[in-house]
Every structure is written in C-alpha cells, then in structure tokens.
C-alpha positions in Angstrom: -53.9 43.0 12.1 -54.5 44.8 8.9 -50.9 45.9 8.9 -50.2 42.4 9.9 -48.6 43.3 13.4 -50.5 40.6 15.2 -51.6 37.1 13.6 -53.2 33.8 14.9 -50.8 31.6 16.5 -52.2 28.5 14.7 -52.3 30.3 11.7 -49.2 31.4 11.6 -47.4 28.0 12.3 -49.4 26.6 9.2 -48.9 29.5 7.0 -44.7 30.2 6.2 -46.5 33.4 3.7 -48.6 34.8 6.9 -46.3 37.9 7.4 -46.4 38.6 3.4 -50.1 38.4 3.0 -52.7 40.2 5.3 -55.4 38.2 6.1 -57.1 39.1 8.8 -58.8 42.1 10.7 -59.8 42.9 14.3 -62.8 44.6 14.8 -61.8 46.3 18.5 -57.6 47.1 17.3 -57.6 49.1 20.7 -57.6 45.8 23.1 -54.0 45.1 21.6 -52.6 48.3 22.2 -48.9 47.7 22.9 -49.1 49.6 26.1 -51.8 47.0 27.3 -49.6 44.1 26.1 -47.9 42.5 29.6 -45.4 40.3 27.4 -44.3 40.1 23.9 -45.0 36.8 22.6 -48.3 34.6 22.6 -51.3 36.4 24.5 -54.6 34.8 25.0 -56.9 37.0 23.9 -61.1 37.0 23.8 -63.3 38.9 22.1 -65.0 39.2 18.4 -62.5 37.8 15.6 -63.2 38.0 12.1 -61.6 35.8 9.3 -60.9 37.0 5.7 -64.1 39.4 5.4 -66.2 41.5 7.3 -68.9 39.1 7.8 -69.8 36.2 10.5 -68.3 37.3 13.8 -67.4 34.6 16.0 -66.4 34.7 19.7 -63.5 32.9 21.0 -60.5 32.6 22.2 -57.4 33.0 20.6 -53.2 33.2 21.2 -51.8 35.3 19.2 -48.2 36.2 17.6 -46.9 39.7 18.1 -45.1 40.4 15.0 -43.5 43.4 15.4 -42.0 41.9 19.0 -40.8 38.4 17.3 -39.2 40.4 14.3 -37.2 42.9 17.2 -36.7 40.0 19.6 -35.3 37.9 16.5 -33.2 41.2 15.2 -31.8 41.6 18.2 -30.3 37.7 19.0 -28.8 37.7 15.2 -27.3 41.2 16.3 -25.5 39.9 19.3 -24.2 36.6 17.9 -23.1 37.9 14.7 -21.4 40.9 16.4 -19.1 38.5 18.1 -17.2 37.4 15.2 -17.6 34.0 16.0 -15.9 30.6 14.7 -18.2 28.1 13.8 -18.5 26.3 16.8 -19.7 29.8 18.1 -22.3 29.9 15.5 -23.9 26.1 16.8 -26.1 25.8 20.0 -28.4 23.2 21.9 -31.8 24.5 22.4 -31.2 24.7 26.1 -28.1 26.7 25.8 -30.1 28.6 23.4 -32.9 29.2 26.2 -30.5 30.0 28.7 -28.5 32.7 26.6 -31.4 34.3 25.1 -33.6 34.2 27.5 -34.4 38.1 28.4 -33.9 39.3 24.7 -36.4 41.5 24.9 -36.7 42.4 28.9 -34.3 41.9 31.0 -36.8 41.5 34.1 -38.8 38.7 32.3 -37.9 35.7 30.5 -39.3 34.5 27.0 -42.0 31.0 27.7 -41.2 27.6 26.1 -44.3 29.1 23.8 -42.0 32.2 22.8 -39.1 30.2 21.7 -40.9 27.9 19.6 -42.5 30.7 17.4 -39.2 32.8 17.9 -37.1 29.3 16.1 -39.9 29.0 14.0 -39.5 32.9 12.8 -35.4 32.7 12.7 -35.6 29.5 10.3 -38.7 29.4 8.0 -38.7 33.3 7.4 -35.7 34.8 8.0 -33.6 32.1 7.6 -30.8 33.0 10.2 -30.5 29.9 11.7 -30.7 26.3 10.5 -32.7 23.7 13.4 -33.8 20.2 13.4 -35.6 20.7 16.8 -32.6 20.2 18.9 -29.7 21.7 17.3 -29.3 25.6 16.3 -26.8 27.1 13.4 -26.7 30.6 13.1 -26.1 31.2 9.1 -23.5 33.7 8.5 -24.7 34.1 4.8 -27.2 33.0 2.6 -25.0 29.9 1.1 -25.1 28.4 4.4 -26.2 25.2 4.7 -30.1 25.0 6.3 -29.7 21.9 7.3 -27.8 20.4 10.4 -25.1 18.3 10.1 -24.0 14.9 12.4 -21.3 17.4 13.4 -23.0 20.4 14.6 -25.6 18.0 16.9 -21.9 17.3 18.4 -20.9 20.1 18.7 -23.8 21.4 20.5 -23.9 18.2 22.7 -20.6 18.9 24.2 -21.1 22.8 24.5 -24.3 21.8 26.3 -22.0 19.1 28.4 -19.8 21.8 29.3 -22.1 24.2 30.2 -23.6 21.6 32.4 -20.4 20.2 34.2 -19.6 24.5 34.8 -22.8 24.4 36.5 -22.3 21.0 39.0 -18.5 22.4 39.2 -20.0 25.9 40.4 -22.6 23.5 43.0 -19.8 21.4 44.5 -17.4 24.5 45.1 -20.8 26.3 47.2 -21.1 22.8 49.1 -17.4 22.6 49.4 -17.4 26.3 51.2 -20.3 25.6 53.2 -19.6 22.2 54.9 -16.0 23.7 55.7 -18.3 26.5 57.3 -20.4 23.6 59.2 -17.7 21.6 60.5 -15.7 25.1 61.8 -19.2 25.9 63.6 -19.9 22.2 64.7 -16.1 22.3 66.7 -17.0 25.6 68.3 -19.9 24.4 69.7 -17.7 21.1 70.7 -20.2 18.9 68.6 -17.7 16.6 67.3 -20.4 13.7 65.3 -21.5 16.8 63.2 -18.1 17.7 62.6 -17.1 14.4 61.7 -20.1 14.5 59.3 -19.3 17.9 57.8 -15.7 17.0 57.5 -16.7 13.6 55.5 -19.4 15.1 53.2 -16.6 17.9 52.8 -14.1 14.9 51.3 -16.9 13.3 49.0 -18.0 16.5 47.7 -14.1 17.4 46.9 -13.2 14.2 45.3 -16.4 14.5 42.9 -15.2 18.2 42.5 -12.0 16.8 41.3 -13.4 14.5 39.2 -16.0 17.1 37.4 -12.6 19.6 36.7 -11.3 16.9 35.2 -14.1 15.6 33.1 -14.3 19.5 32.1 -10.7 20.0 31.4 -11.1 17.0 28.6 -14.3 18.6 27.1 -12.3 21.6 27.1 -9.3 20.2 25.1 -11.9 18.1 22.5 -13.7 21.3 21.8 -10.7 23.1 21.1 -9.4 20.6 18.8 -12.5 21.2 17.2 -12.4 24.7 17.3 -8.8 24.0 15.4 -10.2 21.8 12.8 -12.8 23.8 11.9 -10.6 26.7 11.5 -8.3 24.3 9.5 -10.9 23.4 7.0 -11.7 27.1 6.8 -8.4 28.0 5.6 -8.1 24.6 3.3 -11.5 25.8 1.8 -10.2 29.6 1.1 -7.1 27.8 -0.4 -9.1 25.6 -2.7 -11.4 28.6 -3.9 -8.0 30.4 -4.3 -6.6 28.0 -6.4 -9.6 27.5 -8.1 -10.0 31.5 -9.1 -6.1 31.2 -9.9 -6.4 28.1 -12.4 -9.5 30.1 -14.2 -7.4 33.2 -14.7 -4.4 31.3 -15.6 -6.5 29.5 -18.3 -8.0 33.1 -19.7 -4.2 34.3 -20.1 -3.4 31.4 -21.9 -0.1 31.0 -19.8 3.0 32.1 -20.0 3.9 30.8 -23.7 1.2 32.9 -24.6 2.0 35.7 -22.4 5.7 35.7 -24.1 4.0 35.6 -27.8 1.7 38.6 -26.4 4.5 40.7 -25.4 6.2 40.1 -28.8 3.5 41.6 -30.7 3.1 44.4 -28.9 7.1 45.4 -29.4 6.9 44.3 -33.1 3.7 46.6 -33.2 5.3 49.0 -30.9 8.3 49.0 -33.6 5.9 49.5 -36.6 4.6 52.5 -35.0 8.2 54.2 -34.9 9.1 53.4 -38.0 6.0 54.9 -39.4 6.2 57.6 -37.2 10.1 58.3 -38.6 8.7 57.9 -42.9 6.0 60.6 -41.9 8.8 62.6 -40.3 10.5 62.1 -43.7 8.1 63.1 -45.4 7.3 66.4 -43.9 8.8 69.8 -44.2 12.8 70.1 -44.0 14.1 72.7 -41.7 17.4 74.2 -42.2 19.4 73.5 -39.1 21.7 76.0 -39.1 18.8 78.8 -39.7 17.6 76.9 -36.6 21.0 77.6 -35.0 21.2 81.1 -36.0 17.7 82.1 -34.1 18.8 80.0 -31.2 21.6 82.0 -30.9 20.2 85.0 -31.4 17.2 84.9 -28.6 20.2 83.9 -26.2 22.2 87.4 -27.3 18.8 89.0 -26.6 18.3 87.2 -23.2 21.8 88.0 -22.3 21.6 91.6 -23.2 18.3 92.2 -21.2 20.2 90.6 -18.0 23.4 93.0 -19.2 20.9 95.9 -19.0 19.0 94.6 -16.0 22.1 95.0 -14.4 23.7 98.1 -14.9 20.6 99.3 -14.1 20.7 98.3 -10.3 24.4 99.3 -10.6 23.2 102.9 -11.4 20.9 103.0 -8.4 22.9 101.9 -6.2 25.3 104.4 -6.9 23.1 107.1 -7.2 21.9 106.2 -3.6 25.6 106.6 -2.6 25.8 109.6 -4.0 22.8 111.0 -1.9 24.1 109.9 1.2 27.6 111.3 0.5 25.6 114.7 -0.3 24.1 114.1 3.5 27.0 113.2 5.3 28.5 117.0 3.6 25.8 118.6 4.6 25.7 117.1 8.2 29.3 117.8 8.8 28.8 121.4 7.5 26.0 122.3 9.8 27.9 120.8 12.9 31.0 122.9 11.9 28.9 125.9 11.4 27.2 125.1 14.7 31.1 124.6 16.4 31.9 128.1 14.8 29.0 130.0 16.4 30.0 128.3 20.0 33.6 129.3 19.7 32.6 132.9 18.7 29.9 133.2 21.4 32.7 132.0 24.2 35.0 134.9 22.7 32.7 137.4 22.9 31.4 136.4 26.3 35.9 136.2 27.5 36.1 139.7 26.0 33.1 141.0 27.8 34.6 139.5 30.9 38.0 141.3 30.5 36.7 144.8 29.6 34.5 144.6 33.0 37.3 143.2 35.0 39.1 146.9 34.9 36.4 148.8 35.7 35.9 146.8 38.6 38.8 147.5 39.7 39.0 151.5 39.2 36.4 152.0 41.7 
C-alpha cells in the first residue's frame, strides 16, 4: 500500500486524490501478493490494518481496490475502443452493453463483478477521464475537449444500441426454437404421434410470425441508427468546415486582403527597382575597364586554347604513325624470314633430287 498498489474500497470512492497521495500501510504486504490474489478487483481481506501512522492496530475486515489491475483493466478497454477508429455513435454505450463487451478484460476465463465495474467506471471518469457517465450512459472521450458530460442524445443513442442488441438476442432465441420445433414435429410424425405434431407445427408458426416481426422491428432500428450514424458524421464535417472557415477569416484579416496584398506587392517592385538602380550608380561609380583590352585577352586565351588542341593533335597524329611504321618494319621482317625459310626448303629438295640422280647410276652399273 505504501506504493499505493492497493487502497480501501471505501476510501477510495470518497477520495478522487487517493491514487496521488499514499496514505496507508499494511503491516503483513505478503497476504496480497499478486500470485495469491484469485481476481483482480475488490477482495475481502482480514487481518491488522493500520491508518495514516504506525500506531493503533485495528482488526477488521476490509475490500479493497487493486490499483495496478484497475489501471491495466482500464488501459486495456480505452485501447480496444479507441483502436477501432470509431464514429461517435461507436464511442456511446449503455452500461449493460458495456458489461457485456467488457466483461473478461482482464481474463478471459472470468468475468469482472457488478463490484468491478463500478470502481472500474468510477476509475475511467473521475481519474482518467476516458469516458463521460451519468450512471447509465458511457462516452468514451476521444480528447481532452470532450465533453464530460452526457447529452439527451447520447442516452439515445445508447438506448437503441442497447434495443438492438436486445432484439439480436430474441431474433438469435426464435431462430433456435424455430429449428427445434421443425426437429419435434419431424420426430413426432415418425413416431405417428400426430397431436404433438400438430403442436410442434403450431408453436413452429407463432414462433415464425414473432420472428418476422422482431427482423422487422430490427431492420427499423437499423435504418434510425444509421441515419444517426449519418448525421453525426454530417455535423462532423459542418464543424471542421466552420473551424476552417474560421482559421481562414483570421488569416485573411492578418493579410489585410487582397487590396493590401496588391499595395504589398507594389512596394516590394518599387523597392526591388531602387535596389537596381543603386546597384547600376555604384556600378558607375567604380573602376572603367577598357573593352577592347578586354577583347584583346579574350582573344588571346582562345589562340592559346586552340593552339594546345592544334598541338594535342599532331601529337596523337605522330604516334599513330610511328606505330604504323613499326608494324610495316614487322610485316618486312616477317616476310623476309618466310622467304628465307622458302629458300632453304627449295635448296634442301635440290640437293636431296641431285643425291637421288647420282645414286640412280650406280645402281644401275652393278
């Protein structure tokens, strides 16, 4: 409790600065352990309290709020409805509906107590100020200029979402009794019980014609609450276009409109024009140059540009007809060794002919 994660229920409901300021201490910390704590919300608890000092121990019994739980339990439902993006008709709901949404928050095997929700509402609208409620009605706040109060129009709202809700539900009924007299009064003509078939078949009719009727009760709720849905949407947009106007009409009224926009665009070219001319007096008043000593050196840093490309480029000229050059001197030699090569082949065949012939009449002695 020093670290104000658990505080008397009673206390707490009487006191909107509880969570701010800590009051009060428990001697044995260890009997609230979290992993002893069954459920999250309002525990009875006995054993030795003690109230704003250390001093006069009484024994009671107590309930007591789990802060820590209502703050994640309350975190968690302005999480899930805010992540919607929802119109505001989304944002209204009946306390039942409420129940019935956010029931298992914070387990889904176990649902909050009536005791929960009311210090769970109580959290959301005195010290967080996520919602407004009036005891019946809940407005989620999408910002901190929303309204904390609810409006004729959001208990509607929330009456007909709860209507709706309901009507689902009786719809949902009659289509389960619908199935299961058909299922009666196909078993009661196979056993050849005709009075119980009669029976099914009737309760079958009544139970279709108050279907009907419930679809078409819904199907009007339906329609009003979209035309709802439309308006408030429409009065959205009318709102944004009033603001815009609004923040339009207070710039306008800074500029000074457009006669004074025209006289401000006239200074600035007569000052605009000023600054030239005093711009050409200080040129007049500077240094002459000569232009035609100006045109000399211009023309003579082009000769010099031109000659360094001249040079540049009888410079590749002469090596790249020094490279033809070398390989004329190749192609020469080449074609000198391959003749002297062809020489030394035709001599060798003429030597090897004239050994041939100066054997051939020896031969032919013996």
């Amino acid at each position: 409790m020093q670290n104000r994660t658990i505080v008397p229920l009673q206390v707490y409901r009487v006191n909107p600065a509880i969570l701010q300021k800590p009051q009060w201490r428990l001697i044995d910390p260890g009997v609230l352990n979290p992993w002893n704590v069954m459920s999250w919300g309002l525990k009875q608890l006995k054993g030795v309290v003690v109230g704003t000092d250390d001093s006069s121990p009484v024994l009671q019994g107590q309930e007591w709020v789990l802060v820590e739980n209502l703050k994640e339990a309350a975190g968690g439902i302005v999480k899930k409805v805010m992540g919607r993006s929802p119109s505001n008709t989304d944002l209204v709901y009946s306390k039942e509906s409420f129940v019935s949404e956010f029931g298992t928050t914070l387990n889904q095997d176990s649902e909050l107590s009536e005791a929960d929700f009311d210090v769970l509402l109580l959290y959301l609208s005195r010290d967080s100020g996520a919602i407004a409620y009036d005891g019946k009605t809940i407005k989620f706040r999408p910002s901190n200029d929303a309204p904390r109060e609810i409006t004729q129009q959001d208990s509607t709202i929330a009456s007909i979402k709860a209507l709706m809700a309901t009507m689902t539900k009786q719809v949902e009924g009659l289509e389960n009794k619908i199935s299961e007299l058909n299922s009666a009064a196909k078993a009661a003509l196979h056993n050849k019980n005709r009075i119980s078939a009669l029976s099914a078949v009737r309760s079958k009719k009544l139970a279709e014609r108050n279907l009907q009727q419930r679809l078409d009760t819904l199907a009007q709720l339906e329609e009003v609450y979209s035309k709802i849905e439309q308006a408030t949407s429409q009065i959205e947009y009318v709102q944004v276009m009033e603001a815009s106007t609004g923040v339009l009409r207070g710039l306008n009224t800074q500029i000074g409109g457009a006669e004074r926009v025209e006289d401000v665009v006239d200074e600035l070219r007569e000052e605009m024009s000023k600054v030239d001319e005093i711009g050409n007096i200080m040129n007049e008043a500077g240094p002459q140059v000569d232009e035609a000593e100006i045109d000399e050196e211009l023309e003579e840093l082009e000769n010099k540009e031109r000659q360094a490309v001249e040079e540049e480029e009888a410079e590749k000229t002469r090596q790249k007809l020094a490279e033809l050059d070398n390989l004329e001197q190749k192609a020469k030699e080449a074609a000198r060794i391959a003749g002297s090569e062809q020489n030394l082949d035709s001599e060798l065949e003429e030597r090897l002919s004239r050994m041939s012939v100066e054997e051939n009449p020896s031969t032919a002695a013996q």
